[in-house]
C-alpha positions in Angstrom: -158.2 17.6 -20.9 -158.8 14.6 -18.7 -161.4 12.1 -19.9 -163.9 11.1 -17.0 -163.3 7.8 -15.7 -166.4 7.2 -17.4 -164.8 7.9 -20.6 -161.8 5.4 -20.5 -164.0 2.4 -19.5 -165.8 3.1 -22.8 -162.6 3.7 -24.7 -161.2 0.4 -23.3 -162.0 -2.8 -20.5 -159.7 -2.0 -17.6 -157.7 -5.2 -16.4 -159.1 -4.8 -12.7 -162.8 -4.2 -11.4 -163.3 -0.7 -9.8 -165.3 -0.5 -6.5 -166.6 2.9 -5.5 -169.1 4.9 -3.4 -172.2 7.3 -3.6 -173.6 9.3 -0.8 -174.9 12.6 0.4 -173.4 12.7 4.2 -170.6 15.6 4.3 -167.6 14.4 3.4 -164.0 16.0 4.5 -160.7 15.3 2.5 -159.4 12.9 5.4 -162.3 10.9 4.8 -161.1 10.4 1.0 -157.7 9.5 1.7 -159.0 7.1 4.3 -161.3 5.5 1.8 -158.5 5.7 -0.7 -156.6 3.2 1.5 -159.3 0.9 1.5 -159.6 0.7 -2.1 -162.3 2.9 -3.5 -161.4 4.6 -6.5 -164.3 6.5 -7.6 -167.3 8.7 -6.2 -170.5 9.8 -7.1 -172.8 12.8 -5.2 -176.0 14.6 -5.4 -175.6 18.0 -6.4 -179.3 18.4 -7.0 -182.1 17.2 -4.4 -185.8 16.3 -4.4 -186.4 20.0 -2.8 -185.9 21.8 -5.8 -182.8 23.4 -4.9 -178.9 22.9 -5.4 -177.6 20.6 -2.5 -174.2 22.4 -1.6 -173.4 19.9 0.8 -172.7 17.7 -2.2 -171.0 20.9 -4.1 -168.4 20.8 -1.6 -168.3 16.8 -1.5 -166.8 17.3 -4.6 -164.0 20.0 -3.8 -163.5 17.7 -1.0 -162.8 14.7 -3.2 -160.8 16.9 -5.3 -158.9 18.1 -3.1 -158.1 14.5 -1.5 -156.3 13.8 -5.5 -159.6 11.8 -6.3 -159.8 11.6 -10.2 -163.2 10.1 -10.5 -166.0 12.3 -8.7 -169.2 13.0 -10.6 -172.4 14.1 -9.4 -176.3 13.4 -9.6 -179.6 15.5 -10.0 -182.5 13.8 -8.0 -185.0 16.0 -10.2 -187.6 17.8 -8.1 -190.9 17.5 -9.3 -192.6 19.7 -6.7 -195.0 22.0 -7.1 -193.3 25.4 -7.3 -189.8 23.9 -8.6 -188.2 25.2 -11.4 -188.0 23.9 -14.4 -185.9 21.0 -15.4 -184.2 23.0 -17.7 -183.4 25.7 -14.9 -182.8 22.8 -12.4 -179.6 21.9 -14.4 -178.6 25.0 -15.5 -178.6 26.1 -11.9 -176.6 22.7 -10.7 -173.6 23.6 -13.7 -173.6 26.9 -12.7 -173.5 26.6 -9.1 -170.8 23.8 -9.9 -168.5 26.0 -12.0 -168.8 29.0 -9.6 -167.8 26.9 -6.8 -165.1 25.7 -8.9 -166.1 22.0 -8.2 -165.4 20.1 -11.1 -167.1 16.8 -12.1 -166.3 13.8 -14.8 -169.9 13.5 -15.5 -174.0 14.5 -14.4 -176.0 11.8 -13.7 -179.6 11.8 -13.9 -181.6 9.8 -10.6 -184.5 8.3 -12.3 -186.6 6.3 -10.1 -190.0 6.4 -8.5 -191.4 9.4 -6.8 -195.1 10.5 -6.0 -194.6 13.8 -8.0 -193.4 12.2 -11.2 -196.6 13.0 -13.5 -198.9 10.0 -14.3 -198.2 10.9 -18.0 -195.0 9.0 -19.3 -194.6 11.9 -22.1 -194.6 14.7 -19.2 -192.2 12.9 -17.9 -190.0 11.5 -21.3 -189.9 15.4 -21.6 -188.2 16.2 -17.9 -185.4 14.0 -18.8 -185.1 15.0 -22.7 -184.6 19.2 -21.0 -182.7 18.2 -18.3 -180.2 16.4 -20.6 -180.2 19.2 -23.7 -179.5 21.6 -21.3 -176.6 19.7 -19.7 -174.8 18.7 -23.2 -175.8 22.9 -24.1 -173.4 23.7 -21.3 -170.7 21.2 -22.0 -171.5 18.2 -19.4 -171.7 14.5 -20.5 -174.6 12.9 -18.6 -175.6 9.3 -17.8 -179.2 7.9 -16.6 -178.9 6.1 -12.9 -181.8 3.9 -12.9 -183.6 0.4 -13.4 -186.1 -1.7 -15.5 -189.2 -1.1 -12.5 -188.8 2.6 -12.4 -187.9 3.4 -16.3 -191.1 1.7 -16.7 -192.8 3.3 -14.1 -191.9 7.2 -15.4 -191.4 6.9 -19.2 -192.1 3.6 -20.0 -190.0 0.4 -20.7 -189.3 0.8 -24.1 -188.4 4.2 -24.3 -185.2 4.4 -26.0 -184.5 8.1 -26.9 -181.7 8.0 -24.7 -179.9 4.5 -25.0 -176.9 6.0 -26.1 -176.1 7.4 -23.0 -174.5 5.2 -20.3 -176.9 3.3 -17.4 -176.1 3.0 -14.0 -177.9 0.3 -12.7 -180.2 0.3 -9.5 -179.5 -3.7 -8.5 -179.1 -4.4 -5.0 -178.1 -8.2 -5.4 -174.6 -7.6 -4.0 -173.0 -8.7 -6.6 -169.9 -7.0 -8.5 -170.7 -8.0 -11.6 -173.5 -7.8 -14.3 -174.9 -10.8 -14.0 -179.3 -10.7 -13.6 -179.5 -7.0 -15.8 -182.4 -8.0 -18.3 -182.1 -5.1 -21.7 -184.3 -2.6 -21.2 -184.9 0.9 -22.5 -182.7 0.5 -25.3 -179.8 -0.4 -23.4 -178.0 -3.8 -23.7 -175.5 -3.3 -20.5 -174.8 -0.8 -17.6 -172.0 1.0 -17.1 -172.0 1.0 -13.4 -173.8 -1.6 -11.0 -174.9 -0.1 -7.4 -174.9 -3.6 -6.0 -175.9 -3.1 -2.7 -177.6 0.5 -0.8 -177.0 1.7 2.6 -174.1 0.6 4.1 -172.2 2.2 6.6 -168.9 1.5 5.1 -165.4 2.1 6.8 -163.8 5.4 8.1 -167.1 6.6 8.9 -169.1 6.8 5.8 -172.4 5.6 4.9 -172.7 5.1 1.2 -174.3 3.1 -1.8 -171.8 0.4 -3.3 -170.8 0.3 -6.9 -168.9 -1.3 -9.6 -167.3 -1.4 -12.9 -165.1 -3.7 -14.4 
């Protein structure tokens, strides 16, 4: 079995930085090989949205990227805290399953922690949303990493909060810069995994996306 791209930059520093993208426009395999040629290497896409439903736009983002010969294409829950939603248990199991019935196959889940109005005004409420979400996703066989920053992890469960440090960090810090520098320790964690430098962009071949890196 493949390790996610995640995987091998824990397992060892690679020589050069890697730039890549996130987005939720539709994406068609031209699109990959065109970003391909400009030297993205990796992709991230929501696969769960704000609505409380599976977004299988971004399901088939990732068959797209697949099919393109993209290695490194994971996926993100935007947890829906809406009234009638499911649960944040059923939220993932729902995203996994959807996933595996579609046959779209991702490195790794990441969890979209930032502000929202529906995120409960109790940081335990909320500690608990993240601890289902992410025993349900390593009970079906996923490896998950938080996508967030120091404002909104102390915003929803509180900046010390470090049940989850283990896990890696993609860090919400639109300075534009593709590197590290600026990330202050928080939430147990002493450095990202992945910076998203810089948000909306409307990047080339057609695509507006997020920008990321890691080295």
């Amino acid at each position: 079995m493949r390790l996610s791209w995640f995987s091998l930059l824990i397992l060892a520093h690679a020589a050069n930085a890697y730039i890549g993208l996130d987005g939720i426009q539709t994406m068609s395999v031209n699109a990959f090989h065109c970003l391909a040629s400009q030297g993205y290497s990796f992709y991230v896409t929501r696969v769960y949205s704000e609505t409380g439903h599976v977004d299988l736009n971004g399901v088939n983002n990732v068959k797209a990227g697949r099919a393109a010969g993209w290695r490194d294409v994971d996926g993100y829950i935007y947890p829906s805290r809406r009234a009638g939603s499911p649960s944040a248990t059923q939220q993932m199991k729902d995203t996994i399953d959807t996933l595996n019935s579609q046959g779209a196959v991702i490195g790794m889940i990441w969890l979209d922690i930032e502000r929202d109005p529906e995120w409960s005004s109790d940081l335990g409420v909320n500690q608990q949303v993240i601890r289902d979400l992410v025993k349900q996703a390593e009970a079906m066989g996923k490896k998950v990493g938080i996508y967030t920053n120091n404002n909104n992890w102390a915003a929803i469960v509180g900046i010390n909060w470090s049940e989850f440090s283990s896990l890696p960090l993609w860090w919400a810090n639109y300075n534009g810069q593709q590197n590290y520098d600026g990330f202050v320790p928080f939430g147990g964690w002493t450095r990202p995994a992945i910076h998203q430098y810089k948000g909306t962009t409307s990047g080339p071949c057609g695509v507006s996306m997020d920008l990321n890196y890691y080295p």
